[in-house]
C-alpha positions as CSV (number, residue, x, y, z in Angstrom):
1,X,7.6,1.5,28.5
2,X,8.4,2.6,25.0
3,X,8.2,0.4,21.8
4,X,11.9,0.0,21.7
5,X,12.3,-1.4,25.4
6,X,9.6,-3.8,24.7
7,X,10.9,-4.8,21.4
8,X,14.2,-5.4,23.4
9,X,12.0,-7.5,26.0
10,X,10.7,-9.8,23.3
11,X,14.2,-10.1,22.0
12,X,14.7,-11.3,25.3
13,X,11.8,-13.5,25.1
14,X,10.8,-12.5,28.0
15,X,6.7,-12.9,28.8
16,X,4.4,-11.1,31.0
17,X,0.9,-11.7,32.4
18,X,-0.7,-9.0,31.1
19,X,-0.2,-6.3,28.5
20,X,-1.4,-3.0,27.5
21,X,-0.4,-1.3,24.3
22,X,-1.8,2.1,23.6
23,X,-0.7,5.8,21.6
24,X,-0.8,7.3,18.8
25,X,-0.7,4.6,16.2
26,X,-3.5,2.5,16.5
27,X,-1.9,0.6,13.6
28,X,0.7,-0.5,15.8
29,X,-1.6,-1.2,18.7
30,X,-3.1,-4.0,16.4
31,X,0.1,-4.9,15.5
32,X,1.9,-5.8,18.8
33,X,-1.2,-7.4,20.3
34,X,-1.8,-9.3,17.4
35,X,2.1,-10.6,17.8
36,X,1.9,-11.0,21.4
37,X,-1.6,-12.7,21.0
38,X,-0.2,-15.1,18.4
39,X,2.9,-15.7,20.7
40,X,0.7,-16.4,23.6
41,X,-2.0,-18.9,22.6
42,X,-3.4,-21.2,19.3
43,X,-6.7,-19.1,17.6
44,X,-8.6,-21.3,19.4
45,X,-7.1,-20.3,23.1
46,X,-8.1,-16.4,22.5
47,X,-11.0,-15.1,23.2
48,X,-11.4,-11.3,21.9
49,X,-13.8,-8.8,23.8
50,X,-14.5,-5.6,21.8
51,X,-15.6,-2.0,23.0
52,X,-19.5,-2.4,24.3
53,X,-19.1,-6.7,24.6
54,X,-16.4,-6.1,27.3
55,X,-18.3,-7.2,31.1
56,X,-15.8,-6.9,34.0
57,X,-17.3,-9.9,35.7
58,X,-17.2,-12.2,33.0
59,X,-13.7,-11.0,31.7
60,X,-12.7,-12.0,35.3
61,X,-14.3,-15.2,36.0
62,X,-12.6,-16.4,32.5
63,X,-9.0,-15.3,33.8
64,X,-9.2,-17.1,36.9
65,X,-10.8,-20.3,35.4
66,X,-8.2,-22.7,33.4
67,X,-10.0,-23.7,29.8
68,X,-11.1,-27.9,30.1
69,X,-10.2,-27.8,26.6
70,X,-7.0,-26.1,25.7
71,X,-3.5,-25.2,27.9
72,X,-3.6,-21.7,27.5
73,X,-6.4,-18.8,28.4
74,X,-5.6,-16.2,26.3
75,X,-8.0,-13.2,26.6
76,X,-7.9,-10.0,24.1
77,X,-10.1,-6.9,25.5
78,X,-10.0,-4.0,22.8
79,X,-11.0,-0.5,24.6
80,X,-12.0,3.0,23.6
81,X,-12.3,4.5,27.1
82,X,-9.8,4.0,30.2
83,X,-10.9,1.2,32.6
84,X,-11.2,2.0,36.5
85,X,-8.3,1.0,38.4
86,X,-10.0,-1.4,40.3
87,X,-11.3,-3.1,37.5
88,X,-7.6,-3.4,35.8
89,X,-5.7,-4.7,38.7
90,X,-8.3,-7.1,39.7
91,X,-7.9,-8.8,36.0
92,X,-4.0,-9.0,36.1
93,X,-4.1,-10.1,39.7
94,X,-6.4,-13.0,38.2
95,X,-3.8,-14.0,35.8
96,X,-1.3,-14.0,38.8
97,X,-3.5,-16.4,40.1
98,X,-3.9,-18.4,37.5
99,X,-1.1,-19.3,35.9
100,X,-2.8,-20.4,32.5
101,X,-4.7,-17.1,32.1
102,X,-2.9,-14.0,30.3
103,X,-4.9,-10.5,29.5
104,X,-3.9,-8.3,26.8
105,X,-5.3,-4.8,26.4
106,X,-5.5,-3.1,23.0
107,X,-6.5,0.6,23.8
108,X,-7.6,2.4,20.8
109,X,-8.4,5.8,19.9
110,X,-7.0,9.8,21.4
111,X,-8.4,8.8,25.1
112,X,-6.0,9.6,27.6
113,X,-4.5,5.8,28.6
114,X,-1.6,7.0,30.8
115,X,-2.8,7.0,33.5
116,X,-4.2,3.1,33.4
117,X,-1.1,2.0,31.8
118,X,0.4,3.1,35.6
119,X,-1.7,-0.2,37.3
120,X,0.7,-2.3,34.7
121,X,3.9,-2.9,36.8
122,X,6.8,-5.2,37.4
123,X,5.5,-6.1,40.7
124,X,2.0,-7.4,38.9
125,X,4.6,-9.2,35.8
126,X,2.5,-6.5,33.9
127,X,3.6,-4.4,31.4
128,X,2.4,-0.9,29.5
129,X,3.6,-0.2,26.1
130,X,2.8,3.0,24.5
131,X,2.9,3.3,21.0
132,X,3.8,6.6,18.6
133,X,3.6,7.0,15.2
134,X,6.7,5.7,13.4
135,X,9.0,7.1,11.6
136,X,9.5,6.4,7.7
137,X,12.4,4.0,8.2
138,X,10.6,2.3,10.9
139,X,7.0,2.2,9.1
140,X,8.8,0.6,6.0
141,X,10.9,-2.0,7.9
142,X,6.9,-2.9,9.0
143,X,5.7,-3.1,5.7
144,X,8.8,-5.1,4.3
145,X,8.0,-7.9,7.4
146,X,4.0,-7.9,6.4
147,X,5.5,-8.3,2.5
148,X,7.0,-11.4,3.8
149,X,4.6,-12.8,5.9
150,X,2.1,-12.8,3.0
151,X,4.7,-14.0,0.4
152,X,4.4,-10.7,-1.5
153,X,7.8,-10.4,-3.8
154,X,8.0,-6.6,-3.1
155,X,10.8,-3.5,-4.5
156,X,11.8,-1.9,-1.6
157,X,10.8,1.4,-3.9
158,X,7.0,-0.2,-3.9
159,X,6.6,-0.5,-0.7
160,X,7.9,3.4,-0.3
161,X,5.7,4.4,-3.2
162,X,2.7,2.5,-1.1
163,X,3.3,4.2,2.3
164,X,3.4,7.8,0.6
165,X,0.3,6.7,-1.7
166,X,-1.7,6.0,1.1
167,X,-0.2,9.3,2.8
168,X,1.3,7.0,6.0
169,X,-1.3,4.9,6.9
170,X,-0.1,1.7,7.4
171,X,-3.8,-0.3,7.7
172,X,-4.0,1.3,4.0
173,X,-0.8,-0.3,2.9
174,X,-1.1,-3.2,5.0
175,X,-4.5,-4.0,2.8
176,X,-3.1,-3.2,-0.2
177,X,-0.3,-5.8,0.2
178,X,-2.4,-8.1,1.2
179,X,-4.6,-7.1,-2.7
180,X,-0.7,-7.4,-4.6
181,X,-0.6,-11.0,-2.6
182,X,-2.6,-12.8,-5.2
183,X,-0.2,-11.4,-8.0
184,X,2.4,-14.1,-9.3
185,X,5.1,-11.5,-10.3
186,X,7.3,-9.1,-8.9
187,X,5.9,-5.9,-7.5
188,X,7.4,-2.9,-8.5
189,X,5.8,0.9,-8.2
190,X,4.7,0.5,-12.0
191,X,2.4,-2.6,-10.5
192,X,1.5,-0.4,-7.8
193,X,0.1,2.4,-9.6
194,X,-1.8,-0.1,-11.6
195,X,-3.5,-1.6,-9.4
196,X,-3.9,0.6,-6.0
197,X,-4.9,4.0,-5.6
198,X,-3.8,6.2,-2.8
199,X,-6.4,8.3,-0.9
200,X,-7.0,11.6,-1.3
201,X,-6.5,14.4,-3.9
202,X,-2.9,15.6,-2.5
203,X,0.2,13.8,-3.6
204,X,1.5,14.2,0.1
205,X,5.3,13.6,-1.2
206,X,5.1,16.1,-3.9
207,X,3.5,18.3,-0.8
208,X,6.7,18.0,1.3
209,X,8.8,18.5,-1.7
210,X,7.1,22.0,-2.6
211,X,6.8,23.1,0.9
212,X,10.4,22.6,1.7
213,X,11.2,24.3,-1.8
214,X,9.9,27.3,-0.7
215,X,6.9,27.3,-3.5
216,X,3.3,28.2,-2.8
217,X,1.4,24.5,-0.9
218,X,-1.7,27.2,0.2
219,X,-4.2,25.4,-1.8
220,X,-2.8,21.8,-1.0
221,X,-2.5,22.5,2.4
222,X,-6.0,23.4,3.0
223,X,-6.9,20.1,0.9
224,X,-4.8,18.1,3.1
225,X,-6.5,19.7,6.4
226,X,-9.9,19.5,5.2
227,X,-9.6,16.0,4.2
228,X,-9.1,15.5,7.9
229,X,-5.3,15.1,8.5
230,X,-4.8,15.7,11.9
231,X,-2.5,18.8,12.8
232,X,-0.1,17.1,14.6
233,X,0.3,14.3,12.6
234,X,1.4,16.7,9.9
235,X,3.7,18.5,11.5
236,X,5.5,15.1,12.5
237,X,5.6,13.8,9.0
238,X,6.8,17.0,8.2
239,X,9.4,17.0,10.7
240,X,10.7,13.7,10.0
241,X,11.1,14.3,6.3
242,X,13.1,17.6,7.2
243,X,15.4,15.0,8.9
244,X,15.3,12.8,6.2
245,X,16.9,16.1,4.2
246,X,18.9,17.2,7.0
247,X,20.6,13.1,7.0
248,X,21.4,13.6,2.8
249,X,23.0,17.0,3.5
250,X,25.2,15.4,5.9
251,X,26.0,12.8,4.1
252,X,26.7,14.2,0.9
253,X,28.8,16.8,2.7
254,X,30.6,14.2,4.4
255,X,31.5,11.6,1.7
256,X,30.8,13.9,-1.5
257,X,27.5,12.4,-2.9
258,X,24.3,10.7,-0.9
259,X,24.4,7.1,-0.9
260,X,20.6,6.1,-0.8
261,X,21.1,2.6,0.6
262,X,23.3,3.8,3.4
263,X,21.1,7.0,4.5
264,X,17.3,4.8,3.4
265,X,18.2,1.3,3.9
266,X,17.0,1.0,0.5
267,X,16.6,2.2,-2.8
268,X,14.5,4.3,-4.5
269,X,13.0,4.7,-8.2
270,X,16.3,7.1,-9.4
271,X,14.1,10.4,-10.2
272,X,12.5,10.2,-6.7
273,X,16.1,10.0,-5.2
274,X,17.7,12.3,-7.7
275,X,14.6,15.2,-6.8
276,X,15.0,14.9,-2.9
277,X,18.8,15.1,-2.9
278,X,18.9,18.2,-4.9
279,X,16.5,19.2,-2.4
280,X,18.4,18.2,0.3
281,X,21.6,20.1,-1.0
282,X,20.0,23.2,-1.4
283,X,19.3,24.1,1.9
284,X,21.8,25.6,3.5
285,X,23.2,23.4,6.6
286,X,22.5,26.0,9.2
287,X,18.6,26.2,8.5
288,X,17.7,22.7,9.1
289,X,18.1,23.2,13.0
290,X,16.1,26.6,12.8
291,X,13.5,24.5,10.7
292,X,13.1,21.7,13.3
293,X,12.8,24.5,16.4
294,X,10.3,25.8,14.4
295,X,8.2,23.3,13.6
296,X,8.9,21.9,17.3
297,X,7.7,25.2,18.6
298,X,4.8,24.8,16.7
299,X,3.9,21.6,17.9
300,X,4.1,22.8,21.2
301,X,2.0,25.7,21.0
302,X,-0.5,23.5,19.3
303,X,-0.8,21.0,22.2
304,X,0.0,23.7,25.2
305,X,-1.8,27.2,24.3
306,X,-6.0,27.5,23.5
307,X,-5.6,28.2,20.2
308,X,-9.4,28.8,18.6
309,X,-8.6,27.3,15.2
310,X,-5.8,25.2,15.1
311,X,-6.4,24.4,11.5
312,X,-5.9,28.3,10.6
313,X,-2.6,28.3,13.0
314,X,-1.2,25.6,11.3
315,X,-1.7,26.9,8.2
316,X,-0.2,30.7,8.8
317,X,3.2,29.1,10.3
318,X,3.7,26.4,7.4
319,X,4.0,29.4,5.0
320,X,6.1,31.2,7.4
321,X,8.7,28.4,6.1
322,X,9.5,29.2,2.9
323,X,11.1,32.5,5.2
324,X,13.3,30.3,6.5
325,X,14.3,28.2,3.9
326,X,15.8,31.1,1.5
């Protein structure tokens, strides 16, 4: 199942006996089992099992006895290596036994997961939810719900000008918010700047604004790649701020100018806005879909072919851009 049908589910309130959440955003794998953990059980009817404490026998035996002291038996089993499937059906079937017990998995890290989220089914009340990075409008919806839950009075243009800072890591942002908390005063991305610094000598939004300008981002690049972005990570942030673009062009075709809260869902500082949609209308209408081929192409040579360096690859097609951009 995909985030969406589960979110759907939950909208549904509908509950299963056990849950797996894996990807490629362990962000959102703490996230969801933290919600559904919170939804299942008091703090003091979860138990949490991490990495090395984890013991099959005693993760079982707790699943199929009911707690003497609370209603619920709530157990939370963070992993960084596929179970067996012997091991994993034999702990939901124990919740399907007992009907107090509920087992959530929170599996962490670039291990391949797939195939153990296939022992979650309907017939089990079990479900698998796999988790990709989000998108910007997605990630900032996130960070405007963890603003409220910690009472942070937040611009929508701060929380942007945090997830860019912190070059799309949401644990980054999610900590800083949690730092601006204490503040008694109305965050903007002036109170931002003078308080949290992003990570990183690469402005990563002034990256995406040169590359897609067709100006040199060789030294920048190798920064960014050295610093340990992953390949594919870039290439989907790049992607989806080519969309971004792609959605102002459209829109400013359409209706004459780009309305920022219509396109965004918010509204950003005026010269960020002003700089992108010039951007935007500059490229010509046509190239954005031999852009995002590209970049797709790349993606998929990147995860298909045995490519010696990837690093080096990914480097000698990003400047193969500003080609197509002129």
């Amino acid at each position: 199942m995909y985030k969406n049908e589960f979110d759907n589910a939950l909208r549904q309130n509908k509950t299963f006996n056990a849950y797996m959440f894996y990807g490629q955003s362990n962000f959102l794998i703490d996230y969801y089992t933290s919600i559904i953990s919170k939804q299942l059980g008091s703090p003091d009817e979860i138990e949490k099992l991490y990495f090395d404490d984890f013991n099959f026998k005693y993760a079982k035996d707790k699943l199929l006895q009911s707690s003497l002291f609370t209603s619920n038996n709530i157990l939370v089993i963070k992993l960084d290596k596929k179970l067996n499937k012997k091991e994993v059906v034999e702990l939901i079937e124990a919740c399907n036994k007992n009907p107090d017990s509920k087992v959530v998995f929170s599996c962490m890290g670039d291990n391949d997961f797939k195939t153990m989220g296939g022992y979650f089914t309907s017939k089990l009340n079990a479900v698998s939810v796999r988790m990709f990075s989000p998108f910007q409008n997605e990630a900032i919806r996130i960070l405007e719900a963890q603003a409220k839950e910690l009472n942070v009075n937040c611009d929508m243009s701060a929380l942007n000008h945090i997830y860019f800072m912190h070059r799309q890591d949401l644990s980054l942002c999610v900590n800083d918010l949690r730092k601006l908390s204490i503040l008694e005063e109305r965050i903007t991305p002036d109170i931002v700047n003078k308080h949290c610094f992003g990570i990183g000598a690469v402005n990563f939004e002034d990256f995406l604004h040169n590359l897609m300008s067709a100006q040199d981002i060789s030294d920048d690049l190798q920064l960014l790649l050295e610093e340990g972005m992953n390949e594919i990570y870039l290439l989907n942030q790049i992607s989806s701020f080519v969309q971004q673009l792609f959605m102002i062009s459209s829109y400013a075709r359409i209706h004459g100018s780009a309305n920022a809260k219509e396109i965004l869902g918010f509204i950003p500082p005026k010269n960020v806005w002003e700089k992108k949609t010039r951007l935007a209308i500059g490229i010509k209408a046509e190239r954005f879909l031999e852009i995002l081929d590209y970049l797709l192409n790349i993606e998929l040579e990147l995860k298909s072919s045995k490519i010696s360096n990837q690093n080096l690859y990914l480097q000698a097609c990003l400047r193969k851009i500003s080609v197509l951009i002129r």
